[in-house]
N, C-alpha and C positions, 0 to 999 in steps of 0.2 A: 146884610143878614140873610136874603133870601138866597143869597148861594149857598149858606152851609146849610141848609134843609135836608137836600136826600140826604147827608152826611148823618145828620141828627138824626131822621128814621131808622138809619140803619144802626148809630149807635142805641137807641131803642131796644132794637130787636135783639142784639149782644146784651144787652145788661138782663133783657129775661131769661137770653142762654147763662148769664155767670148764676144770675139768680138759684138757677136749677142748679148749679152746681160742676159747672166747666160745661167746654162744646164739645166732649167725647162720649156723652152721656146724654146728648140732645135724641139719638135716636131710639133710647131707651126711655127716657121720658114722653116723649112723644105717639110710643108704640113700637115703631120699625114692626117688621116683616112678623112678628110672632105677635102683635098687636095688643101687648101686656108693658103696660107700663114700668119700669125699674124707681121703686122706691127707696125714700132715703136709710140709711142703715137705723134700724132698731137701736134703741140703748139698753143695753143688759147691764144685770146686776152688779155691783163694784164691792170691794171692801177697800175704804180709804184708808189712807195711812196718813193722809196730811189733813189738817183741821184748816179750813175758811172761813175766816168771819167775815161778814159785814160791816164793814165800819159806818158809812153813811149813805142816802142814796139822796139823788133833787132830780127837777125835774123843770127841764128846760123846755119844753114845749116844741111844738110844730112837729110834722110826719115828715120825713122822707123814702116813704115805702117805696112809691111811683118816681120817687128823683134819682133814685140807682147813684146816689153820693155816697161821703161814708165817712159821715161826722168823727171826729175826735178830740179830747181836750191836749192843752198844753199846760205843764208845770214850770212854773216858773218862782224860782226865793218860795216855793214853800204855799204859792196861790196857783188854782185852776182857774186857766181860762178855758170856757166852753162854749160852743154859738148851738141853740138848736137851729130846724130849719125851719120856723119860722122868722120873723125879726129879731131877738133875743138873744143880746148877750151878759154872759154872769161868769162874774171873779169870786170864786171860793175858797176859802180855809181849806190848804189839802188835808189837817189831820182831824178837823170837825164839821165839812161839808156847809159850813155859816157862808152864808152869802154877803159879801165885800161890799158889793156893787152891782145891781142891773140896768143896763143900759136898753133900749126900743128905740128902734129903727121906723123905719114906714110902714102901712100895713100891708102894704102888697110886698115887703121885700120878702126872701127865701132863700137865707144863708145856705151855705155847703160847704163840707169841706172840715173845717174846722178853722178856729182861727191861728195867727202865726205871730210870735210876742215874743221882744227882745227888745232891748233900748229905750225901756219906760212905755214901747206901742205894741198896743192890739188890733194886729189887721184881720180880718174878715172882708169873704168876696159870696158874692151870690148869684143865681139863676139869671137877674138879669143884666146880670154884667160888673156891678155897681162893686166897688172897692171902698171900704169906710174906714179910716186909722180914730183908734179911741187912745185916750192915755190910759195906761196900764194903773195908775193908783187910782183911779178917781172914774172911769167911764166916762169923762166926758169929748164928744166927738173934736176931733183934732180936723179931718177936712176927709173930703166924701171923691172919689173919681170913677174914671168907668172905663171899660174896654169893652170890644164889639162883641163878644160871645159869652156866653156862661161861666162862671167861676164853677168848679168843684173841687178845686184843689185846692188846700191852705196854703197861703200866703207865707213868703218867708221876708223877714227882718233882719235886715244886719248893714253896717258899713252905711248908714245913713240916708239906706234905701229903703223901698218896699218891693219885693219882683212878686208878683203875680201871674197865674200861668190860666190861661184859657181855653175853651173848649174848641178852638179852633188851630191848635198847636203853636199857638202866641204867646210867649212870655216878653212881659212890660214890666218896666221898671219906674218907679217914681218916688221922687222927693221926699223921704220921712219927713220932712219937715212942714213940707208947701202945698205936695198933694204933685205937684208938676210932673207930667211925664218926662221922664230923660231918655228912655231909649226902648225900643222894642225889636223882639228876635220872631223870627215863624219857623217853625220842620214842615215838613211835605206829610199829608194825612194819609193812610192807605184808605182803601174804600170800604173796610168792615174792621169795627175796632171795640173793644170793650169798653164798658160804659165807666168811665169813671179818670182820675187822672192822676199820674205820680208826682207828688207834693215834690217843691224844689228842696234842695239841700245846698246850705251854704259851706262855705270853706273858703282860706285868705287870701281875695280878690277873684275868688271863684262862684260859680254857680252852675251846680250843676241841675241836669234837666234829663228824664227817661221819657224817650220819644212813642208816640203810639205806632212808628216805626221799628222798633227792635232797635234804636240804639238808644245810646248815651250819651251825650254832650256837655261838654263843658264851655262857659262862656265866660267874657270878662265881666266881671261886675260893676265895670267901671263905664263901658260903654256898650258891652251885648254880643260884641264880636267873638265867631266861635273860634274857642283857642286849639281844643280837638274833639275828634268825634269817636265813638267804639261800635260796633255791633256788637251787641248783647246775642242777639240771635235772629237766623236766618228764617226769611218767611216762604218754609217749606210747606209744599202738598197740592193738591190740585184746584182744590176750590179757596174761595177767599175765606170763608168759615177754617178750613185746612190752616191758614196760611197767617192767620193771625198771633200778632208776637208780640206784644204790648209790652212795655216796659212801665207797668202800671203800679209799682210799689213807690216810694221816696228812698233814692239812693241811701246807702248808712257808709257814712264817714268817719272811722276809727284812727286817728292817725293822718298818715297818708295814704291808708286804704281805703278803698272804695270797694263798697259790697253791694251787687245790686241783681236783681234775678228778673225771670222774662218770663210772660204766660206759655211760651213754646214749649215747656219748659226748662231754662239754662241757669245757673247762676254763676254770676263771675268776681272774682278780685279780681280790681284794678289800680296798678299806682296813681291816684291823683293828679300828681302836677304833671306826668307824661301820658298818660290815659292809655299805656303801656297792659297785657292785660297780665296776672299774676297765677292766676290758675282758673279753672273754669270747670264745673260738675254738670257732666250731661244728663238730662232727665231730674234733676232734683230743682227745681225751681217755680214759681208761679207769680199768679196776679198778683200778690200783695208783696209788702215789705219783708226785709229779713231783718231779723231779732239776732242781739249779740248778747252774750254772758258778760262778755269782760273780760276772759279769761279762757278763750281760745276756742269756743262753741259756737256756732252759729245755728238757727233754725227758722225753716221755710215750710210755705204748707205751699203743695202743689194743683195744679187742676184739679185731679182725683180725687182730693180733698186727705192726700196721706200726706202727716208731717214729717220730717226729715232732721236729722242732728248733724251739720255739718264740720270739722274740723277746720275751724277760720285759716289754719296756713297751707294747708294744702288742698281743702274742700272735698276731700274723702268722706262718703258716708259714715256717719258710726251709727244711726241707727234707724229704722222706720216707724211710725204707727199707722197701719193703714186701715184701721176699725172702724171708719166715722165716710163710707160713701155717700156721695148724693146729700148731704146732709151742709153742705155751702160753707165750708169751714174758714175764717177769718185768717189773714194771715197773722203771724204769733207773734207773742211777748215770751220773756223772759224773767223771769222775777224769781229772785235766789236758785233754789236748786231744780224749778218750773218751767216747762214749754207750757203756758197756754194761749188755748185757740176757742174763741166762740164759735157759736151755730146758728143756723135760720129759724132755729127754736126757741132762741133766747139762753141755751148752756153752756156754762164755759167749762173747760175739758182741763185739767192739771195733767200734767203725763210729769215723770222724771226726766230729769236730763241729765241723768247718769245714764238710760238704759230704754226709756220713754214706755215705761209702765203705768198704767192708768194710778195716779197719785188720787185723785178726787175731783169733783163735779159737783158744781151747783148751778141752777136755775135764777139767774137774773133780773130775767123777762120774758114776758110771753109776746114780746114781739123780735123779731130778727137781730140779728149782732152783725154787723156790716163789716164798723171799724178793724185794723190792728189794734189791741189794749197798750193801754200807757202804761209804763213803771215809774216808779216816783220814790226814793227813799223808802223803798220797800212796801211801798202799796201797790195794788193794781186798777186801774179805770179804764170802765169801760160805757160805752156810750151804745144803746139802742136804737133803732129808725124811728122812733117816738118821740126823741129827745131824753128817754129815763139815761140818767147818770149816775154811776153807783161805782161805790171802791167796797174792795179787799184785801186785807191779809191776811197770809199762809202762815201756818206755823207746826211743829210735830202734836 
């Protein structure tokens, strides 16, 4: 453990640069040469056109302000699973926010990440390493493991596994059933990286992984061996702050597409089972994940904190919103005819996705919005650094 320390300072000192709102923007925050700070963009006046309700909210407990993670829940038949970043995990009614089931862990534990549920298991991984599989009906713990470094990525489920990804570019694989480890993979760390980790995505006998490297990897899920590799994107510029290129969203697999974007910022289609690439948008991509319609859209929110509408087959822009600087914007969901994106404010932003015109805006919390929001049978949830969890629906 005590080899990855500088590594850990330094990602430290990256998650207070995303915090502000990208590293293009550090020397504005900071002062630079005119020694006035650039603050985050004001929010002006709106006239909505789409109504947001509330359906429900709860509250999972524990801070993650100072973890630089960035909790999410999982739907699954119709239940949310959600970990705060304390010990605590709770299975809810997606359409009345009733809680199923709560599970407590130990009191020093401190989830991250969010959890990863499939195959009757809910895996969560934490701070200190610890890996714990519950059953998905019931909460009750199934068997507890651990790897050398910090979890903050959710875990993913499938094919009778658990793989778990690490803060030391380690993805482990074990036993849904036993707990046992079966096989472990590592990437090569650069020396300054942003704080946080791209959740794995599965697909059949695949696993794929977004390096703190700029690429992509695909592994077997059978034993860990890498089947192929991509660069997402080149770590251009002079200094290492320059040159950082994190592939810090969770790849999205539609098909046998692979949609996946870089903080450089790039985003690329990829054929899957050849890891072949299919088009690639330069300057439209960032830290977070991309969001898919379903129907031929894609959306990314970049450094800069402007969102983007990309055309999933050929990745041509169709439109921008770049109204919201400095202001740390989340990377987006999609929900019906909606791009949104939270804020370090706790607001989440509606734009269209015909045109990404300010649709409507509401205040969730008054502490920061970290996550990607989840879509779920046409709700939205979204999860705060506090642990508050709250859904909505859009409607005319």
């Amino acid at each position: 453990m005590s080899s990855n320390r500088p590594v850990l300072r330094i990602l430290g000192i990256a998650a207070c640069v995303v915090a502000l709102g990208g590293c293009a923007t550090v020397k504005g925050w900071f002062g630079g040469k005119s020694g006035k700070e650039a603050k985050p963009a004001a929010l002006v006046e709106i006239t909505p056109d789409t109504k947001v309700s509330q359906l429900w909210s709860a509250k999972l407990g524990g801070s993650e302000v100072r973890v630089g993670a960035r909790q999410r829940p999982v739907v699954v038949d119709g239940r949310v699973y959600a970990a705060g970043s304390g010990s605590t995990v709770r299975a809810l009614d997606l359409q009345s926010g009733q809680t199923v089931w709560t599970w407590t862990g130990d009191k020093d534990a401190r989830f991250a990440g969010g959890p990863g549920v499939a195959d009757g298991i809910v895996a969560v991984g934490g701070l200190n390493g610890e890996v714990i599989a519950l059953d998905a009906a019931t909460g009750t713990e199934k068997w507890k493991g651990q790897v050398l470094n910090e979890v903050i990525a959710a875990p993913a489920v499938g094919g009778g596994m658990v793989f778990v990804r690490s803060n030391d570019g380690r993805v482990t694989a074990f036993d849904a059933v036993t707990g046992e480890k079966r096989w472990d993979w590592r990437s090569d760390m650069p020396a300054l990286t942003v704080r946080g980790n791209a959740g794995l995505t599965l697909g059949p006998g695949f696993v794929f992984v977004g390096t703190d490297n700029g690429r992509l990897v695909a592994l077997s899920a059978a034993d860990g061996n890498e089947l192929w590799g991509q660069t997402i994107a080149q770590p251009e510029g002079r200094s290492e702050l320059d040159r950082m290129n994190d592939v810090d969203g969770s790849p999205l697999l539609e098909g046998t597409t692979l949609y996946v974007s870089s903080y450089k910022p790039q985003t690329m289609a990829i054929d899957a089972p050849s890891g072949q690439p299919i088009w690639v948008a330069q300057d439209h991509g960032g830290v977070g994940g991309v969001a898919s319609s379903g129907s031929g859209r894609l959306a990314v929110t970049d450094a800069q904190d402007v969102v983007w509408a990309l055309d999933a087959t050929t990745g041509a822009a169709l439109w921008k919103q770049p109204s919201y600087p400095r202001r740390a914007l989340t990377a987006p969901a999609i929900v019906g005819n909606h791009v949104v994106v939270g804020d370090f404010d706790g607001y989440l932003h509606w734009f269209s996705l015909d045109d990404g015109h300010m649709s409507a805006r509401v205040r969730t919390s008054r502490k920061p919005l970290r996550a990607q929001p989840v879509v779920a049978d046409g709700i939205l949830l979204v999860q705060d650094t506090d642990g508050g969890l709250t859904a909505y629906r859009a409607g005319q």
